[in-house]
C-alpha positions, 0 to 999 in steps of 0.5 A: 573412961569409967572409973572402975575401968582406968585402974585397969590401964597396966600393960598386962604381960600375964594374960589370964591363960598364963596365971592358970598355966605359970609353968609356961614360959611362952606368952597366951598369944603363941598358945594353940587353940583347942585340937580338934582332934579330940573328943570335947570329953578328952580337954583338961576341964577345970571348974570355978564356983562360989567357993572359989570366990566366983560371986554367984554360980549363974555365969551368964556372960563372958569377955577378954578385953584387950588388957588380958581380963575377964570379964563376967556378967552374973545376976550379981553384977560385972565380976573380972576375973585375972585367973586367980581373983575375982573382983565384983563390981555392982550398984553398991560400988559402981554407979556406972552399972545401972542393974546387977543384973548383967547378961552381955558385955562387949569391948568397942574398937575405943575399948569402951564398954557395951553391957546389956541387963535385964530390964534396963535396957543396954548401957554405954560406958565411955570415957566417964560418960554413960549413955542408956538405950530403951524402947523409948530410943527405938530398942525393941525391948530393954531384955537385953540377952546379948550383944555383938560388934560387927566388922562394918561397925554395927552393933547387933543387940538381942533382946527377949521377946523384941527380936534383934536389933542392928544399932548403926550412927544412932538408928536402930534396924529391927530382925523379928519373926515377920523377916523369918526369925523361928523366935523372937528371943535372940539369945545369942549373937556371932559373926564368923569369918565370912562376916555372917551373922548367927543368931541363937534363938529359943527355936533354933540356930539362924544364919544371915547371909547376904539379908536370907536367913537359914534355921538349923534345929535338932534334925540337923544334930543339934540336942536342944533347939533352945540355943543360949550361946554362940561362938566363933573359935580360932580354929574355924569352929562354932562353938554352940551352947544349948539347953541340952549341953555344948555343941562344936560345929566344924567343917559341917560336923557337930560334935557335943559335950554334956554333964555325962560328960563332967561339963557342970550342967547341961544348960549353958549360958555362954561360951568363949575362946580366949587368945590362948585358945582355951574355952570358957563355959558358963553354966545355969548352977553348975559354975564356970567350966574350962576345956583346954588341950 
């Protein structure tokens, strides 16, 4: 395990929705997620910036591990966050990170990390070991955006400009526009409880189901088809992140949140549920965003 990461090992009682709300005595687990009742616009939103010692206001990916941290990939490295203090590690503290410039970071079943940059293509770290992936081992492009482990043991890998790529014992299976991508950008990656597999692209929102793929765009209510973001909610909901603001997809219906609304800025980078079922906004310039009930 990589260094930064074994002064990580304490058994964290206090998960980070407990360091943002002391006042509760029950632990994040037992929390209910987002009511889907309410407006997006109704949430308690809370907002962290560079004042509060966010490293930079670009959040362009975020992650709980299983030790209750978040996780945060900016252009200025791997930042982990325990919902008070932000720790940053990059090339200048770190050699296990190649490229400060972090787009998507994942936990394994061993509880090693997946993180893709930009330009380096994506980067194992395992027990102390790294091991670098590029087109030279058949990645199809080193623009890594965004990175997904799948329930049959895959790892999905989306790249800029390459399509996606399913990483499965060493070999890599390639999803471009010639399979019936609309983009060969693949901002984003999410498989829901049916185990399909949705993909955020620069010309709209994919579903792979059984091998077929399907397009969602703005005619179907979305209010930007460049889709930087997915996620899959506790609740059942998708939680969808464009150019144009946040979209939450349940049950068939699309309901959006945008800086009308007090979200920081309309092009959101990533979104995420954390286990006490508030959701974590990434903003381009417009800081880290919370809706919580």
């Amino acid at each position: 395990m990589p260094r930064f990461l074994l002064r990580l090992r304490i058994l964290l009682v206090i998960t980070l929705a407990a360091a943002s709300c002391a006042a509760s005595a029950q632990p994040a687990s037992a929390s209910p997620p987002l009511d889907p009742k309410k407006s997006i616009n109704q949430y308690v939103h809370d907002v962290w910036t560079v004042d509060d010692g966010l490293p930079q206001n670009s959040v362009q990916a975020i992650l709980q591990t299983t030790d209750g941290y978040l996780w945060l990939g900016t252009q200025e490295g791997l930042c982990r966050f325990d919902g008070v203090r932000f720790v940053l590690y990059n090339r200048s503290n770190t050699v296990q990170i190649t490229n400060n410039d972090i787009r998507a970071i994942l936990e394994d079943a061993d509880h090693s990390l997946w993180v893709g940059t930009f330009g380096g293509g994506l980067v194992h770290l395992e027990e102390g070991r790294i091991s670098n992936f590029t087109v030279k081992d058949g990645l199809p492009s080193n623009n890594v955006w965004t990175l997904l482990k799948a329930s049959d043991g895959g790892i999905w890998i989306g790249t800029s400009g390459g399509g996606a790529s399913r990483l499965h014992n060493g070999k890599f299976t390639t999803l471009t526009t010639s399979n019936g991508l609309p983009s060969d950008d693949v901002w984003a990656l999410c498989e829901d409880a049916n185990h399909d597999i949705w993909l955020a692209t620069s010309k709209g929102l994919c579903k792979l189901h059984d091998g077929k793929l399907t397009v969602m765009t703005t005619s179907e209510g979305l209010p930007d088809n460049n889709i930087l973001t997915i996620s899959h909610g506790r609740g059942g909901s998708l939680w969808v992140g464009t150019s144009g603001g946040l979209t939450r997809f349940d049950e068939g219906k699309l309901k959006s949140f945008s800086a009308k609304d007090g979200l920081g800025n309309n092009i959101v980078n990533c979104s995420f549920e954390d286990s006490a079922g508030m959701v974590w906004i990434g903003t381009r310039g417009g800081g880290l965003n919370r809706l919580r009930n």
